[in-house]
C-alpha positions as CSV (number, residue, x, y, z in Angstrom):
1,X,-8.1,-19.8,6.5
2,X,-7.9,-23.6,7.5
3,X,-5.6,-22.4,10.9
4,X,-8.6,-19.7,11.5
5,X,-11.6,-22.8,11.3
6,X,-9.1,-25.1,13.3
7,X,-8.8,-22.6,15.8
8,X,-12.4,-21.3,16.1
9,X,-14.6,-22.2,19.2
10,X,-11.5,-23.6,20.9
11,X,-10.0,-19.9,21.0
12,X,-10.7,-16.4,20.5
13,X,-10.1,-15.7,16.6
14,X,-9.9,-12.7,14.6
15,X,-9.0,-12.7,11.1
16,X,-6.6,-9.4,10.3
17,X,-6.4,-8.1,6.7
18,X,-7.6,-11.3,5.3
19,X,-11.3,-12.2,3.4
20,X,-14.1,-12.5,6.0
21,X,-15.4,-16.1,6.8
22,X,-18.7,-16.7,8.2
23,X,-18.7,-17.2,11.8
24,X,-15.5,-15.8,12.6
25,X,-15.3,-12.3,13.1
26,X,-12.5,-9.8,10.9
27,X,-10.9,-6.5,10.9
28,X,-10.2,-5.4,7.5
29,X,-8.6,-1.7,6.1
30,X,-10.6,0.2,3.5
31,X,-8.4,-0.1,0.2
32,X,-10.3,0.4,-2.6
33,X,-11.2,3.6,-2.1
34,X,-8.2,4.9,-0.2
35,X,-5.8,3.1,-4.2
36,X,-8.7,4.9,-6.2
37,X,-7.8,8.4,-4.3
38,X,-4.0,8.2,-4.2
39,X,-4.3,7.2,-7.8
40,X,-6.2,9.8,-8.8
41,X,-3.9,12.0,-7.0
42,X,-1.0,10.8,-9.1
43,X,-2.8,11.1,-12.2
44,X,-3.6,14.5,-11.1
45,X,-0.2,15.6,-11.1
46,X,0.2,14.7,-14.7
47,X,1.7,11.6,-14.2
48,X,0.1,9.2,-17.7
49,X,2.4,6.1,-17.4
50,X,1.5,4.3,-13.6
51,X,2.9,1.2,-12.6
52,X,1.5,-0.8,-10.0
53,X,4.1,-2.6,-8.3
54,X,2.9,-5.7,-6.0
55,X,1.1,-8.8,-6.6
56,X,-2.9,-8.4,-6.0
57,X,-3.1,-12.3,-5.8
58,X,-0.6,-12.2,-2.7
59,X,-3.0,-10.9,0.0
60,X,-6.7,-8.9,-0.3
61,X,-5.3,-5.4,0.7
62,X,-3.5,-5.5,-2.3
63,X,-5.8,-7.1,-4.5
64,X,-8.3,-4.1,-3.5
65,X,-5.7,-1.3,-3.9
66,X,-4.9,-2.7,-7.5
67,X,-8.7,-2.4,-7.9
68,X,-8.8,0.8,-6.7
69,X,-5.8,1.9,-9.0
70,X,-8.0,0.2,-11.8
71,X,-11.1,2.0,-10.6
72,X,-9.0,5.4,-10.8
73,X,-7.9,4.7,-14.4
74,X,-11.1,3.8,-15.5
75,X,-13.1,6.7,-14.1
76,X,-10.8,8.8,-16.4
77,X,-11.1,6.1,-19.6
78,X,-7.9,4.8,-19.6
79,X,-6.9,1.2,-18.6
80,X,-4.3,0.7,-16.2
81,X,-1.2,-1.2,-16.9
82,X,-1.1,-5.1,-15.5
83,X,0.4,-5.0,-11.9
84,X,4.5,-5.8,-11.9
85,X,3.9,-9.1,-9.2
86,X,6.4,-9.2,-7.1
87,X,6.6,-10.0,-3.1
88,X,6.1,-7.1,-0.6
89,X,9.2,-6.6,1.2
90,X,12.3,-4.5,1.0
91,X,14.2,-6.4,-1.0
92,X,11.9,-7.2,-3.4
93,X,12.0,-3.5,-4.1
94,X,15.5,-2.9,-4.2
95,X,15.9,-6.0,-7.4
96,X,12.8,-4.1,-8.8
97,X,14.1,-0.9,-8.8
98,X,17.2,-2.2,-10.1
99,X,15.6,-3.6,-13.3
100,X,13.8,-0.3,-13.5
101,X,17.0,0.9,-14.0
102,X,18.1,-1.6,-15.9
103,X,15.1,-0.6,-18.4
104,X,13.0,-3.7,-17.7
105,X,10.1,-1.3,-17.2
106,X,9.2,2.2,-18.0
107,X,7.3,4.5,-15.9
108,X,7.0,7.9,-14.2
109,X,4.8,7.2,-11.4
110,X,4.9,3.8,-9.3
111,X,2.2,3.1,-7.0
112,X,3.8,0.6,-4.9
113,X,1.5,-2.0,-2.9
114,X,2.9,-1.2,0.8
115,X,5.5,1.0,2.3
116,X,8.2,-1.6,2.4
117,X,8.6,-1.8,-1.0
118,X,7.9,2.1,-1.6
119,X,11.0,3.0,0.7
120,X,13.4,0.7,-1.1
121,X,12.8,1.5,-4.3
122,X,12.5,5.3,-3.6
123,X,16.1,4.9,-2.0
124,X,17.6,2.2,-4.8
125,X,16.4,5.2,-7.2
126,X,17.7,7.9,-5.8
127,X,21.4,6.4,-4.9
128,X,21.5,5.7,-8.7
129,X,20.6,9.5,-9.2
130,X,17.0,9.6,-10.0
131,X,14.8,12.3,-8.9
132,X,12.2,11.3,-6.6
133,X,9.5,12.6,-7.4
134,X,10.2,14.7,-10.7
135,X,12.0,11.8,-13.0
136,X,9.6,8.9,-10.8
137,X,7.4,9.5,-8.1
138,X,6.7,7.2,-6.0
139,X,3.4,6.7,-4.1
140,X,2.4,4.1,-1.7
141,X,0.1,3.8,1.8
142,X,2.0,5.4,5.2
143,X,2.8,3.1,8.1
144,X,5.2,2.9,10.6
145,X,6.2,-0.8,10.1
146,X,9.3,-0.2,7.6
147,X,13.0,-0.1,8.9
148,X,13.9,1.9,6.2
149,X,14.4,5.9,7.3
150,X,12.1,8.6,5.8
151,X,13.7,11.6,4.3
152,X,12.7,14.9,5.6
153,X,11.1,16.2,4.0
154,X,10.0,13.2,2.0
155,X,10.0,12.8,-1.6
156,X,7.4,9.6,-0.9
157,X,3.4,10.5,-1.9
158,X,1.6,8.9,0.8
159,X,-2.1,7.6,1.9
160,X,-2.6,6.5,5.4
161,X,-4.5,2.7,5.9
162,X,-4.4,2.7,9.8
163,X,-3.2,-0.8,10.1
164,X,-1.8,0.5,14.2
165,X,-5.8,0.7,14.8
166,X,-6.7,-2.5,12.8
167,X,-4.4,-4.3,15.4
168,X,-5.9,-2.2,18.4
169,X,-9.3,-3.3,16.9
170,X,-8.4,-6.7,16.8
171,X,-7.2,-6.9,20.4
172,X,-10.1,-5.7,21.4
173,X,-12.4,-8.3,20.0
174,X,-10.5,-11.0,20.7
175,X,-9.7,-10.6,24.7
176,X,-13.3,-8.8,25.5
177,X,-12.5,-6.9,28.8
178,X,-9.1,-5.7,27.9
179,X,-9.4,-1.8,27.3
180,X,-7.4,-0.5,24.5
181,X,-4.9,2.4,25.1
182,X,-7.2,5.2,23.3
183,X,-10.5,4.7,21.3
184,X,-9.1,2.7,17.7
185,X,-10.5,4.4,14.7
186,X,-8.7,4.1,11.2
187,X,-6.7,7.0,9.9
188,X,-7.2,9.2,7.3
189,X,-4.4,11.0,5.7
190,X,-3.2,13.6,3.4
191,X,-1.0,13.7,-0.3
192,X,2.5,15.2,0.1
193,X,3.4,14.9,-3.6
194,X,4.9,17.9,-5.1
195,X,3.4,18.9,-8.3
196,X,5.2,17.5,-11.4
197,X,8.0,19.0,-13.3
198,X,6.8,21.6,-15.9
């Protein structure tokens, strides 16, 4: 925020993914709604023990899709489990999965709070012999960021958040002239969960 008001009126600024300020114009995913619909998916599949995995205070998308998780839980009048607050990146998720393991937590569904994290844990899990998704599913947002490679076909529940157009979006409003490649519009996306063991 402080680089952002440093910056503005000496250079173009967007802010990406971060809370809106006045005066400087941002580009933000919808979360909320997109965590209260792939949580509800999950609960839909019978799944009663969810663990959020990610820390909400780290940046607002995740903040707004542990609200959303909460929203999800609520709608259905049960109360959803405090968030397990760890950084978002791979191999945060690999020393996470290896205390789930361990037995440090207890879950059979883990909505994880980006697809870093989601991709390591899925694959810590299943080299230790874990069915993903009947013993845990796993369920995060879809994006093409993560180095990690994507089963086919994948065991991984998935939302899209569009953060591809975001960036697109951003470009655009902060070099006015430059034409994008195609029109940016934020994806929507589908659930590729398989339904839960009888």
């Amino acid at each position: 925020p402080d680089v952002a008001r440093a910056l503005h009126g000496r250079k173009p600024v967007v802010i990406i993914a971060g809370d809106p300020q006045e005066g400087i114009e941002s580009i933000v995913a919808e979360n909320r709604g997109s965590a209260e619909a792939l949580t509800t998916h999950v609960l839909d599949h019978g799944r009663t023990r969810l663990l959020f995995v990610g820390d909400p205070d780290g940046a607002p998308d995740t903040r707004d899709r542990y609200a959303g998780s909460v929203a999800a839980h609520a709608a259905r009048g049960r109360e959803a489990r405090e968030p397990v607050r760890i950084p978002y990146r791979e191999h945060d998720g690999d020393q996470f999965a290896s205390r789930f393991l361990a037995g440090e937590h207890e879950a059979d569904a883990l909505v994880c709070a980006n697809d870093e994290l989601a991709l390591s844990i899925m694959v810590r899990l299943q080299a230790a012999g874990v069915d993903v998704p009947s013993d845990a599913l796993v369920a995060t947002w879809a994006a093409p960021f993560s180095a990690a490679p994507m089963p086919e076909p994948s065991p991984l529940s998935t939302r899209a958040a569009g953060p591809r157009p975001s960036d697109a979006l951003a470009f655009a409003s902060a070099a006015p002239g430059c034409a994008c490649a195609e029109e940016p519009m934020l994806e929507t996306g589908t659930f590729t969960a398989p339904p839960p063991p009888p």
